[in-house]
N, C-alpha and C positions, 0 to 999 in steps of 0.2 A: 575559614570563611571565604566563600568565593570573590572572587572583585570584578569592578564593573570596568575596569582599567585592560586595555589590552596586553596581551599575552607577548612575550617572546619571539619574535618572526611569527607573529599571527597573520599577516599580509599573505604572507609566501605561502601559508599552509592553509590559509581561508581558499587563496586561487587553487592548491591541489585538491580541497574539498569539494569545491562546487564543479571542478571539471571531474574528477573520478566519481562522485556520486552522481554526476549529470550521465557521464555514462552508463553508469549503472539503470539509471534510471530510463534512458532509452530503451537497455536488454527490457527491464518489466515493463515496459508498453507497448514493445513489440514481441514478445514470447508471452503473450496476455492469456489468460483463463478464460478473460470474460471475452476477448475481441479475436485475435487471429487463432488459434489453438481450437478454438469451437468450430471454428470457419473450417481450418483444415479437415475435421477430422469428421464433419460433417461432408464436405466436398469429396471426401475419400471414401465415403459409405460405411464409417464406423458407425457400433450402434451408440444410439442415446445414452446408455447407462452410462456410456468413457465419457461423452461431452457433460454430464450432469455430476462425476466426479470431479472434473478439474478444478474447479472455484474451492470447492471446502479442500481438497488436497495441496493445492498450491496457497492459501492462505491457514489453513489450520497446521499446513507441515513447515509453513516457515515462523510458526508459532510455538507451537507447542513442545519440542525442544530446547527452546530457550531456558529453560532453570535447569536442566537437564547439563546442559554445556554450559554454565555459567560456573562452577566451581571447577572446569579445565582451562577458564578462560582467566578467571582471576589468581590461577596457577600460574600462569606464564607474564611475565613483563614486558614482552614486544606485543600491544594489541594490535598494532601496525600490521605486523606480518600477518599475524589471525586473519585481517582482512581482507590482507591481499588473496589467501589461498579462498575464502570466502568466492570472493570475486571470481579466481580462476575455474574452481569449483563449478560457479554458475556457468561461465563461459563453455566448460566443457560438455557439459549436460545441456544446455543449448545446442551445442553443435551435433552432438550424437542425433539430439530432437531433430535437426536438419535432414542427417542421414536415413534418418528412418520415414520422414515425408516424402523422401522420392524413392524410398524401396519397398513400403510396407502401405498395404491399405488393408480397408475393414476392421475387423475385433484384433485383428494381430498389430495394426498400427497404431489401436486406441489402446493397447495392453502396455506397449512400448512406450507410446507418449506419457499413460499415467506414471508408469516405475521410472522414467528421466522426468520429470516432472517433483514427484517428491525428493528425488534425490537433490534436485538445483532448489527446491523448498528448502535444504537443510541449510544448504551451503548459503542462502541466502539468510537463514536464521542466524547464523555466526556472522555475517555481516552486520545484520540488526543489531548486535550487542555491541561488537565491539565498536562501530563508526561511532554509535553515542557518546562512549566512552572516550575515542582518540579527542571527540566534537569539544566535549567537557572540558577537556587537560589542553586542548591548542586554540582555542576558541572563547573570547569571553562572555559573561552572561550579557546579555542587550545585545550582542551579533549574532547568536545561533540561530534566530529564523530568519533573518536577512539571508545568509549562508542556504539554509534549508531551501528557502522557497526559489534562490536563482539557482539552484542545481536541480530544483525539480521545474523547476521555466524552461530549463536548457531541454531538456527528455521531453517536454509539450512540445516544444519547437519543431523539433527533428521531426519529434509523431507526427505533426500537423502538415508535416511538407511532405512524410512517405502516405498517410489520408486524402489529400490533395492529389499524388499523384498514380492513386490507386480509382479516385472518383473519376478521373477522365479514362482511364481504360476501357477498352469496348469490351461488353461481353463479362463474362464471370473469371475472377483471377485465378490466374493458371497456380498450380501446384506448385511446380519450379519455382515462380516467384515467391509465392509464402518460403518456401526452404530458403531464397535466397536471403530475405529478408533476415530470416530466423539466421542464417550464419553468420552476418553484418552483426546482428543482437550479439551474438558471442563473441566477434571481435570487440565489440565495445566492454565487453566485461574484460576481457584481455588486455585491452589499455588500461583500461581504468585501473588494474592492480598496476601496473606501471608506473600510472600516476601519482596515485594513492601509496607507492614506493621513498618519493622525494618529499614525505610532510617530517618535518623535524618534530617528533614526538619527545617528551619530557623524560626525564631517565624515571621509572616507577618499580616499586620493588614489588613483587608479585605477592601473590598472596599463602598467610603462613599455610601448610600443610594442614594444620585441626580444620581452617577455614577450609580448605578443597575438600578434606572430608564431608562436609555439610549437606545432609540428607535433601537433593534437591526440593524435594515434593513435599515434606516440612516445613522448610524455607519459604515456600510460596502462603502454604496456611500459616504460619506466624505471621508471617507479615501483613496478610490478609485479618487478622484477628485484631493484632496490639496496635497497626498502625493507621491510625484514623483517617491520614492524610493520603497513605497510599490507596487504602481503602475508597475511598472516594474517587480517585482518581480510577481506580480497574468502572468502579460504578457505573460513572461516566459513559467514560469509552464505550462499554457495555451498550449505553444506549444510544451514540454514536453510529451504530452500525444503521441506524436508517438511509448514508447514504452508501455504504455501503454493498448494500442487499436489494436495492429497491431499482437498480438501476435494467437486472433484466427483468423484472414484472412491467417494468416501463412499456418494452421493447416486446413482449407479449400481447401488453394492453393494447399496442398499435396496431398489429394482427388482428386481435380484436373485435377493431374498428373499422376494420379494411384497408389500413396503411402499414408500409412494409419499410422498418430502418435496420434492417438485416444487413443492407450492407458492408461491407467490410472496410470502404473508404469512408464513409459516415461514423462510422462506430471509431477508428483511429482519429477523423478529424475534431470529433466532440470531446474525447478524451484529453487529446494534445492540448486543444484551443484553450482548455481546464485550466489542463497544467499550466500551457504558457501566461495565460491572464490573472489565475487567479495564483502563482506561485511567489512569486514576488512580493506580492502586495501583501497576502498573508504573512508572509514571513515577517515583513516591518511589521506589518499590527500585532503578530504574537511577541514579538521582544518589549511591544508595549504592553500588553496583558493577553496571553495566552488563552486566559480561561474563557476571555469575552470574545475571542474568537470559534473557539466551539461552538458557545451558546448559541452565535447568530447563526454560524454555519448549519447546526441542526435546524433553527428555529426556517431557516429560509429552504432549506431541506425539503423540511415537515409540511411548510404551505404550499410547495412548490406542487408535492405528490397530489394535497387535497385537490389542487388548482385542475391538475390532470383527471383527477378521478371525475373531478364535478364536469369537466370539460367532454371528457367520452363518455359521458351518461346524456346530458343535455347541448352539447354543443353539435351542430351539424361536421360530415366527414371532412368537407374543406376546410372547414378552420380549425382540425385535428392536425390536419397534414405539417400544419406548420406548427402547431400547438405544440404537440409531440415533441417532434426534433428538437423546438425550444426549452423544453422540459427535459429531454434528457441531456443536454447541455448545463443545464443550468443545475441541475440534481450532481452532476461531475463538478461542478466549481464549487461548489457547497463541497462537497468531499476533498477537494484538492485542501480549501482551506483550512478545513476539519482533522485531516494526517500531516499537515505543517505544524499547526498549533498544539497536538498533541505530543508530535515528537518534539517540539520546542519544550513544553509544558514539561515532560519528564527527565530532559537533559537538566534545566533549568531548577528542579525537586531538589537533588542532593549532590552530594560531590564522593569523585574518588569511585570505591568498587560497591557503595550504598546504590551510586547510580546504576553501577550493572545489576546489582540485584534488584531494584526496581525495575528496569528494561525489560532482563527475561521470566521472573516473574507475572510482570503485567501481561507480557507477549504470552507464556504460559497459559495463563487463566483465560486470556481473551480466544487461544486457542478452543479450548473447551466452548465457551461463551457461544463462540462464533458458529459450531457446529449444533450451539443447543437454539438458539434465535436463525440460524437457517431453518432448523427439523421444522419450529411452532411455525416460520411465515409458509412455510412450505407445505404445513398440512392446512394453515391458514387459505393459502393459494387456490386447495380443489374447489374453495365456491368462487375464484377466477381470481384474475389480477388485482382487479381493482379491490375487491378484501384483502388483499397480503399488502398493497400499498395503503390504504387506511389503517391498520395494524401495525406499518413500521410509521406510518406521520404519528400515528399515538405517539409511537414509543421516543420519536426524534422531539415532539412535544414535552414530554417527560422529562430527559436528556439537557433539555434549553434550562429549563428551570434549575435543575441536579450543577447543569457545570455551573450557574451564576451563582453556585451557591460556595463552590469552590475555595482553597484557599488561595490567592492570586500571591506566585512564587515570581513572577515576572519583574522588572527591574521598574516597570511604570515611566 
């Protein structure tokens, strides 16, 4: 039975958590799918087909391996180090991403970005398992999203200062600088295993041999069949993804309209500001109930989008202008809340290596999930924005009611 009593030098190893995953969390805000990564590869005259794969390549490929590597992960008893190479992993595949933004352009640099792209997907997948896992065993239950949300505060922060200081630039950002950018990303994934080095992890005995044999892709459907609770929980998630997904139909809808938040200093400042505001604050409300933080996060989501839709149907272009930008700000802090509380929510589930297989698992299936609710908004999408964004407020609608239905694992 877990306890709500702190852990063993949990001080020491909460400050190595929030600075090594705060770094980490810089790399995925600035090697972004949806923000700089699009920007390059568009500014370099790649075609559309490479900036229309990076979102499901970089979120489905740091997914859907997860059950996949879970019975190598629960093979080994240092999850520590798993992480670190995670980390470094990312960092290298970052940097190569550097190299090839100032030697490659066109289809040759969009072919390059995607195959470094899912490779740092993986390496970030092995991240996802085991951080929950070290989170569980050095971390006690009622701190883990306190923990979560200032290490994702610190990654807003950073964002919000390199957005800031991309908006004041004259003119359209030079290439160099995205590379430069993207190399700083992979130094931070560099320290961060560094950091993520010095957490005094518990001694654990790895897992028996019969268990590593364990047919990944069974493993997800049992658990999916017999257990009610986890079942619910992929459910959720599932409907979750309205903030997700909805963030570029936002940013089409504004085109639209006649207003352009293309920028690249805008798109990092709205994201950061997210994280940084809303990462904290969620974290303390998921240690109190987790599930009541989803629920609102869709539900504030879900009205945000209608607020938008009814806005560029009937509202005049100036009061878009600000409308917009408002909305896609506010559709980002709904989601920061929303992947705080969920990864709270599933640390918080079970204990030991039940938790990693609920992680990759979930991560699994949401993989699938994720590219089958892209395909419906996206064919949703040809009768335009504003139909693929009514279609994900249904579904974030849905979602509000599904997680309060929850069973709340949270400490209260």
């Amino acid at each position: 039975m877990e306890t709500t009593e702190k852990y063993p030098d949990e001080d020491h190893n909460a400050r190595r958590f929030i600075w090594s995953n705060g770094l980490q969390n810089i790399g995925d805000q600035i090697v972004a799918a949806k923000t700089v990564l699009p920007w390059l590869l568009q500014s370099a005259g790649a075609p559309g087909f490479f900036i229309a794969l990076l979102v499901p390549i970089r979120e489905a490929g740091s997914m859907l391996p997860q059950a996949a590597l879970t019975p190598w992960v629960t093979g080994n008893a240092d999850r520590r180090a798993l992480w670190m190479w995670g980390s470094v992993g990312q960092g290298v595949a970052a940097a190569l991403i550097g190299v090839v933004a100032l030697t490659m352009e066109g289809w040759p640099l969009g072919l390059a970005v995607i195959l470094l792209l899912a490779v740092l997907a993986v390496f970030r997948a092995l991240c996802s398992i085991t951080s929950k896992d070290v989170q569980g065993r050095t971390i006690h239950k009622g701190g883990r999203g306190e923990i979560t949300g200032r290490a994702t505060a610190l990654g807003g922060a950073v964002t919000l200062a390199v957005g800031l200081g991309l908006l004041v630039l004259p003119g359209a950002v030079p290439t160099g600088l995205i590379a430069a950018l993207i190399f700083a990303s992979a130094l931070a994934w560099i320290i961060a295993a560094l950091v993520f080095r010095g957490i005094l992890e518990p001694e654990h005995d790895a897992d028996k041999a019969g268990e590593r044999d364990r047919n990944w892709l069974w493993d997800c459907i049992e658990l999916l069949r017999g257990d009610r609770v986890f079942r619910s929980f992929v459910i959720v998630r599932s409907l979750m993804l309205v903030s997700a997904l909805s963030t570029t139909f936002i940013v089409t809808l504004s085109q639209e309209v006649g207003e352009n938040l293309s920028g690249l200093g805008a798109f990092l400042i709205a994201s950061g500001l997210a994280a940084l505001l809303g990462g904290r604050i969620s974290g303390i409300w998921s240690d109190v109930s987790a599930k009541k933080v989803m629920s609102f996060g869709s539900a504030a989501a879900a009205l945000v989008l209608l607020a938008l839709v009814a806005g560029a149907r009937w509202l005049p272009v100036g009061v878009n202008a600000w409308l917009l930008p408002l909305g896609f700000f506010a559709v980002n802090l709904a989601h920061t809340a929303i992947r705080v509380a969920r990864k709270t929510y599933v640390v918080d589930l079970a204990e030991g290596d039940q938790r990693t297989r609920y992680v990759s698992a979930a991560n699994s299936l949401m993989g699938l999930i994720l590219l089958g609710v892209g395909a419906v908004s996206g064919v949703v999408a040809q009768a335009g924005s504003s139909a693929a964004l009514l279609f994900l407020a249904a579904v974030g609608l849905v979602g509000t009611l599904a997680a309060g239905r929850m069973k709340d694992v949270s400490v209260g």
